[in-house]
C-alpha positions as CSV (number, residue, x, y, z in Angstrom):
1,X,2.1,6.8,95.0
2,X,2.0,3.1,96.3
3,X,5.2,1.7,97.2
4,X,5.2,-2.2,96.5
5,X,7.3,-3.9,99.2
6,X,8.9,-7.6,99.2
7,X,7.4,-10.5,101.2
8,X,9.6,-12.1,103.1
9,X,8.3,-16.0,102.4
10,X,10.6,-18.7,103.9
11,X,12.7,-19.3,100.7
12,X,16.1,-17.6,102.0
13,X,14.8,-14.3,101.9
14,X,14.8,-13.7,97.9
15,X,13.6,-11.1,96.4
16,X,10.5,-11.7,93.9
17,X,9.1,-9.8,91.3
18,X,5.7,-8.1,91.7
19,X,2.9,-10.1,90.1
20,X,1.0,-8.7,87.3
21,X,-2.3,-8.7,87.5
22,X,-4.3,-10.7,84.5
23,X,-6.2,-8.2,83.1
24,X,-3.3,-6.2,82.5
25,X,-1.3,-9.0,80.6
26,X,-4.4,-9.2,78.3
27,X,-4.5,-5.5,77.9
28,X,-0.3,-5.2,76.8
29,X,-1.4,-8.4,74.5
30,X,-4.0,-6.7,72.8
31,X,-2.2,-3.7,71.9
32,X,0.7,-5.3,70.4
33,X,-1.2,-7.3,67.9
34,X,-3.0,-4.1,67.5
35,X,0.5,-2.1,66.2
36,X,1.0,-5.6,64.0
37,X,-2.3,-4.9,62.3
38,X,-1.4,-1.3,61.8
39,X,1.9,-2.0,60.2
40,X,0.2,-4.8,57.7
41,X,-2.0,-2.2,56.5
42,X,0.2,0.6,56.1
43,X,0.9,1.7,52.5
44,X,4.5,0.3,50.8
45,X,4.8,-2.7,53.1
46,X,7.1,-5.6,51.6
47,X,4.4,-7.7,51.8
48,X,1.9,-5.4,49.5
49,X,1.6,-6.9,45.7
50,X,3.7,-4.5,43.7
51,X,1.2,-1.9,41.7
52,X,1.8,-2.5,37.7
53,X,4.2,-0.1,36.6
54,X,2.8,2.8,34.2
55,X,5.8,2.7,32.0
56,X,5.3,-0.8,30.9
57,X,2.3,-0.4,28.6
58,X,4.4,3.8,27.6
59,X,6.9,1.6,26.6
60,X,5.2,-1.2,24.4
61,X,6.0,-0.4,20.9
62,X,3.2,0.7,18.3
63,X,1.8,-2.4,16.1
64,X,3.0,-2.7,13.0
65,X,0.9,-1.4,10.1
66,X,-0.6,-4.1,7.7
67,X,1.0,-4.3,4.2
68,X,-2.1,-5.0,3.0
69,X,-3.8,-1.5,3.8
70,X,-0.6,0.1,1.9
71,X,-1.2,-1.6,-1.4
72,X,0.5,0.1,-4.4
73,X,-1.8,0.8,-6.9
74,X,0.6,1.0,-9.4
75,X,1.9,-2.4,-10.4
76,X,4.2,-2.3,-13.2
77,X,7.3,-3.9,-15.3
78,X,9.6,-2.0,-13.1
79,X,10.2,-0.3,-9.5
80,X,10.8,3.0,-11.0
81,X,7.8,3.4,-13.1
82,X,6.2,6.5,-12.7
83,X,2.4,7.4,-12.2
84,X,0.2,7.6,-15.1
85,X,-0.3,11.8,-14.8
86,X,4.1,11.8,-13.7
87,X,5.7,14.8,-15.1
88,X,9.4,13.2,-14.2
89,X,10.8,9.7,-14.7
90,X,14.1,8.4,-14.3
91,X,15.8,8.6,-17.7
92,X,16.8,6.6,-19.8
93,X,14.6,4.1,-18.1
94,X,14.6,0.1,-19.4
95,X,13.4,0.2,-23.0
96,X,14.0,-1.2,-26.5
97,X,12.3,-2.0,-29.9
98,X,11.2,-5.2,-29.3
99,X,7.9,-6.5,-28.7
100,X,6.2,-6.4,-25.4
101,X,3.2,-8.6,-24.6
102,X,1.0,-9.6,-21.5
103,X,-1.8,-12.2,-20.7
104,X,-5.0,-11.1,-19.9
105,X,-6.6,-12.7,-17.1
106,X,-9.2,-15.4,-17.7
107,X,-12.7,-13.2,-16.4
108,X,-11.1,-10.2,-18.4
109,X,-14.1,-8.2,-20.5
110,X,-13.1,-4.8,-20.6
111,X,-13.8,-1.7,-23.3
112,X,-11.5,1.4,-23.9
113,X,-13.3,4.7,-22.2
114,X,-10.3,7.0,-22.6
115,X,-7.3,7.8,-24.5
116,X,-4.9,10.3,-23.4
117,X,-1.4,11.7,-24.6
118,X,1.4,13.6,-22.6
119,X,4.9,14.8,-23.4
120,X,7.4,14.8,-20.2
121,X,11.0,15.3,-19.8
122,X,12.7,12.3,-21.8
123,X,9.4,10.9,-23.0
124,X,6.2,10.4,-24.3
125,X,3.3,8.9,-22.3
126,X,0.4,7.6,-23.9
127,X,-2.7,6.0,-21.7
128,X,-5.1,3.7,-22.6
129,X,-8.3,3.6,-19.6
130,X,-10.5,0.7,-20.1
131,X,-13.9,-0.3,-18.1
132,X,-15.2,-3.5,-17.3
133,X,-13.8,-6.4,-15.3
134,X,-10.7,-8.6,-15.2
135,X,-7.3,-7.0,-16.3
136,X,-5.7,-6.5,-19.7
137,X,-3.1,-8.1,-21.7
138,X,-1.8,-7.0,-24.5
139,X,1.2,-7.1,-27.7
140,X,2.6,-4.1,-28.5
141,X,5.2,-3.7,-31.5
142,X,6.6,-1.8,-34.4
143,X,4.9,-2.5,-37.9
144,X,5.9,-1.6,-41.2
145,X,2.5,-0.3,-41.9
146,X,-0.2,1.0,-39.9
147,X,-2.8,-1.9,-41.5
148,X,-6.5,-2.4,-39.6
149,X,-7.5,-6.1,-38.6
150,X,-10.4,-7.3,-40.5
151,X,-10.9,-5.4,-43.7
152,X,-7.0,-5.4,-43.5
153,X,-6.9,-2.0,-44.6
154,X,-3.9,0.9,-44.5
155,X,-5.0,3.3,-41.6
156,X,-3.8,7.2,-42.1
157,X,-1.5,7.5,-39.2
158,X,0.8,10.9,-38.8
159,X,4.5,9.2,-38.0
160,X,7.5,7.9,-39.8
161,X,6.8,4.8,-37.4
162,X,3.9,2.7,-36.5
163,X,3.8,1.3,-33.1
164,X,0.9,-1.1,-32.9
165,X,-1.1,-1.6,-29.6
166,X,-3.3,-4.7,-29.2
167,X,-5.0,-4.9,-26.0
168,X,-6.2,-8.6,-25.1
169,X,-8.8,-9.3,-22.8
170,X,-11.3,-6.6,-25.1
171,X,-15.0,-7.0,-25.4
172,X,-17.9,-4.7,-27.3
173,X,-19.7,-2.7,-25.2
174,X,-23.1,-4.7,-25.7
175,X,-20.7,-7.2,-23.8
176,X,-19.5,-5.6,-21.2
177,X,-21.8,-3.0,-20.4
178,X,-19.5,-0.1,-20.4
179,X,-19.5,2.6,-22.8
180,X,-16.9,2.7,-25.2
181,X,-14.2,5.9,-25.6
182,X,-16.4,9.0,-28.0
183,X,-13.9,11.2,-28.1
184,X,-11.4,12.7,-31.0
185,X,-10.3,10.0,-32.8
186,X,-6.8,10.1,-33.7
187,X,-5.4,12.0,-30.6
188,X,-3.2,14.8,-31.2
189,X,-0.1,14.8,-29.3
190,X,1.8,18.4,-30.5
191,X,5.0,18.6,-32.0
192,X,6.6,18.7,-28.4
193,X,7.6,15.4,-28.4
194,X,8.4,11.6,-29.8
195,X,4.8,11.1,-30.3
196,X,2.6,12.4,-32.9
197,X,-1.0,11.5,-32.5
198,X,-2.7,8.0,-31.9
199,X,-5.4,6.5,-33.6
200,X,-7.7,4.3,-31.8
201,X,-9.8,1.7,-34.3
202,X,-12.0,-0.8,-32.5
203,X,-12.5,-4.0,-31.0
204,X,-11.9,-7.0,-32.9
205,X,-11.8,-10.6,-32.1
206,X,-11.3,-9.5,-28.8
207,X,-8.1,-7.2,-29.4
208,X,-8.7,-3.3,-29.0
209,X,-6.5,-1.9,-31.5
210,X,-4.1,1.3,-32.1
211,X,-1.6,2.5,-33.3
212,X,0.7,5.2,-32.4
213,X,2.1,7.5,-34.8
214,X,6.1,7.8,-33.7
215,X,8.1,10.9,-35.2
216,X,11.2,10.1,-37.2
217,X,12.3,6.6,-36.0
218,X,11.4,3.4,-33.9
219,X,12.4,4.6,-30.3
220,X,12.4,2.3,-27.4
221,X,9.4,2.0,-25.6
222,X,8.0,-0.1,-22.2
223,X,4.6,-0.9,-21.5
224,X,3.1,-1.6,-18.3
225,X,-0.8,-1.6,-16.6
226,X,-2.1,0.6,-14.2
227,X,-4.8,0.0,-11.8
228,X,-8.0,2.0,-10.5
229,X,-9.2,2.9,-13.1
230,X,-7.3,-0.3,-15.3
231,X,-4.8,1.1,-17.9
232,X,-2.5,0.0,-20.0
233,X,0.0,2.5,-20.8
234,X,2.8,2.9,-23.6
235,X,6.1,5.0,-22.7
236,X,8.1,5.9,-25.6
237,X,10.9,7.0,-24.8
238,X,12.7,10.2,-26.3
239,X,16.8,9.8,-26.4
240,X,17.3,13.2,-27.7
């Protein structure tokens, strides 16, 4: 081991401290900024940009569905108006005797394909499909007598009342290129029910007209369309 020893110098004898040498300064230099470059790149410095946090796109709440992809596809005089093939309504549901009518809308061209009768608990459901374009309108009321536009003949309908369904809007099939309902012709609908049968006579003027044979008395009744296919539908309603 070296021992360092004090030089006397002619200042009064005080002591000085040993000289260090250059290299070595550089050298004690070099490593600190060394252990500052160590420390700036250690991970979770305060300096570091903080990392985005996983929860905040977890957290983000799911887009709201459009309305327009939930479309009801059954518009109709009233919020509780069941499906065309319901087996349950809520009874008594809005009804009376008095007539019920509808626009059609201006491109409407349409041809019945289908006619259909159903008895369910606290009414009578009959259904009217039509092809073609544009939606119906239509005036449906009570009539003394069941009586056929143009010839203005009395049609044979089994009922003690005549409700009488003119659908607006109507064209012949040459017209509107669909082919028109082939089927039975009236349509039986039991003795179940409110409704008897209904007789389906043709187009005229551009009215499709019915008629539906009612058992007993007038009852109150609500008509309202249906969409995809288009139909117009008659509810008669059985207070019994």
């Amino acid at each position: 081991m070296t021992t360092r020893r004090a030089v006397r110098r002619g200042d009064g004898g005080r002591r000085r401290h040993p000289v260090v040498p250059a290299a070595r300064r550089v050298g004690a230099a070099s490593a600190a900024l060394l252990a500052l470059a160590l420390a700036a790149c250690t991970p979770g410095g305060t300096d570091d940009p903080p990392s985005p946090s996983g929860s905040a796109t977890s957290d983000a709440p799911d887009p709201t569905p459009s309305d327009s992809g939930t479309a009801d596809e059954s518009p109709t005089d009233d919020a509780s108006t069941p499906s065309d093939d319901a087996t349950e309504a809520p009874v008594p549901f809005p009804a009376n005797t008095e007539p019920d009518t509808a626009d059609p809308s201006a491109d409407a061209a349409l041809t019945v394909t289908d006619v259909r009768v159903g008895h369910h608990d606290g009414f009578d459901r009959v259904v009217l499909e039509l092809g073609g374009t544009g939606t119906p309108g239509w005036r449906v009321e009570y009539v003394d007598q069941p009586i056929g536009d143009g010839k203005g003949d009395v049609v044979a309908v089994d009922g003690d009342a005549y409700l009488q369904v003119m659908i607006s809007g109507s064209g012949y099939p040459m017209d509107t290129g669909v082919e028109e309902y082939a089927g039975p012709d009236p349509v039986r609908a039991g003795d179940d029910g409110e409704v008897e049968e209904v007789r389906l006579l043709g187009v005229f003027e551009g009215y499709t007209q019915a008629f539906v044979g009612v058992d007993d008395e007038r009852r109150p009744f609500r008509v309202f369309a249906l969409e995809d296919p288009t139909r117009v539908v008659v509810d008669v309603r059985d207070d019994g």
